[in-house]
N, C-alpha and C positions, 0 to 999 in steps of 0.2 A: 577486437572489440565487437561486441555484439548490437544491437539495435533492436530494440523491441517496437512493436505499433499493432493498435489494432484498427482493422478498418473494416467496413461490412463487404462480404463477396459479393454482394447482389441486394440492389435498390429495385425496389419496383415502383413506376408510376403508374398514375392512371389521368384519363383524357374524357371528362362529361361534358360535353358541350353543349346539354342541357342546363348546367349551374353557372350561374355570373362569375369563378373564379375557374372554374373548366378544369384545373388541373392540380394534381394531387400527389406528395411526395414526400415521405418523411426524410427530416432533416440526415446526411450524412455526415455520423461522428468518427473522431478520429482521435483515438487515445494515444500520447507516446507514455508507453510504458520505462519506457531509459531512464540514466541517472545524468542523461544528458540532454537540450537542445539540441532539434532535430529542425531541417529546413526541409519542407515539401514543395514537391512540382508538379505540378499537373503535364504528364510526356503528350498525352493524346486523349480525345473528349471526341468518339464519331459514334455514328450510328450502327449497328453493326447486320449483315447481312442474314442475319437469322432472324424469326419470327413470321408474322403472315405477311407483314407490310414492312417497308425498308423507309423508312424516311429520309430525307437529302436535307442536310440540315443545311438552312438559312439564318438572316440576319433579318431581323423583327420587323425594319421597316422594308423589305424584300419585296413584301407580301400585301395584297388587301385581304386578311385573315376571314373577316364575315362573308366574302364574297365568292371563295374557292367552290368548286365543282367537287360531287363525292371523289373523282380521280384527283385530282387536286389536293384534296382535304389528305387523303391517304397518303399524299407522295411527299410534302412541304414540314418542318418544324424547325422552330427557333425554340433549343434547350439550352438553356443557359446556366451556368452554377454561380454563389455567390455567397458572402459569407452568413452565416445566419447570426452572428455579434462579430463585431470585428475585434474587438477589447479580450475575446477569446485568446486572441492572436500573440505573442511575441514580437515580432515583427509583421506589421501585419500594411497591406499592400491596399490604398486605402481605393484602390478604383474596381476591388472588388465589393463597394458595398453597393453597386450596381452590378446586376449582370452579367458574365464575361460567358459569350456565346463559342458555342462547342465549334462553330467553323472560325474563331478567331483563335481559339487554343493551340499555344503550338509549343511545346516546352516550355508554358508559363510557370513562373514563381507564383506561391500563393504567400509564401508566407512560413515561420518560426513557429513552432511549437514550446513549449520551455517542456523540463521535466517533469515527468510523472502528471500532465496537462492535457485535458483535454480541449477539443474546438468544432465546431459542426459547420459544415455547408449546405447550402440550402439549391434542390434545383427548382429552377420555372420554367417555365414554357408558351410560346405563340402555337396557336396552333389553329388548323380551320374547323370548322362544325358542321361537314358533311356527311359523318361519319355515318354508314347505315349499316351497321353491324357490329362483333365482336370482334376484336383482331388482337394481336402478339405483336410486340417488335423490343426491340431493346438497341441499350446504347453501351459502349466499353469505354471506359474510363481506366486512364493507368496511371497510378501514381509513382511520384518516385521522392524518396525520402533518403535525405544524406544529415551525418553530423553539423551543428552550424559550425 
């Protein structure tokens, strides 16, 4: 049996912490193409050692985010994923319509897809505002999707 799904290779954010919502991320959709119910897991959600700046990701209240130092500001992030409709869902896991932060991911269930259905997640972000410049960084997300 085969498995179809499409997912995007690469999400890009971005971090203004000159705008009252700072942070910016189009939603992550996730099509099963199957003639069957498929259950997704999120295996691992970190930050990954490439780009200018490597972020240590934290938990939201970790931090006093307005208060960080530019070193600071570069080195800290609470990214978190979450559903963007949960009614998307099949089985759908309902303590992600908050939040679920990339250092508390650890071979989480997200959730049922049904067939030939689509469902998006949605990421956010804490992050500080001392940013003085241009920089790179990225996060690896791996999914893992099995028949239900």
């Amino acid at each position: 049996m085969e498995i179809s799904i499409t997912h995007p290779a690469n999400i890009s954010y971005s971090i203004d912490p000159n705008n009252a919502d700072g942070f910016y991320c189009a939603d992550i959709e996730i099509q099963n193409n199957s003639k069957v119910p498929v259950n997704i897991t999120i295996q691992s959600f970190k930050a990954s050692p490439d780009g200018d700046i490597v972020f240590e990701d934290v938990l939201p209240d970790s931090m006093d985010w307005s208060n960080l130092s530019t070193q600071e500001t570069k080195s800290y992030i609470a990214l978190g994923i979450k559903y963007a409709d949960e009614f998307q869902w099949l089985i759908p896991q309902y303590e992600l319509n908050e939040p679920l932060y990339a250092i508390e991911v650890d071979d989480t269930y997200i959730g049922a897809l049904a067939q030939y259905e689509m469902a998006s997640l949605r990421l956010c972000g804490y992050h500080g505002l001392a940013f003085d410049g241009e920089y790179s960084t990225k996060h690896e997300i791996v999914f893992v999707f099995s028949l239900v």
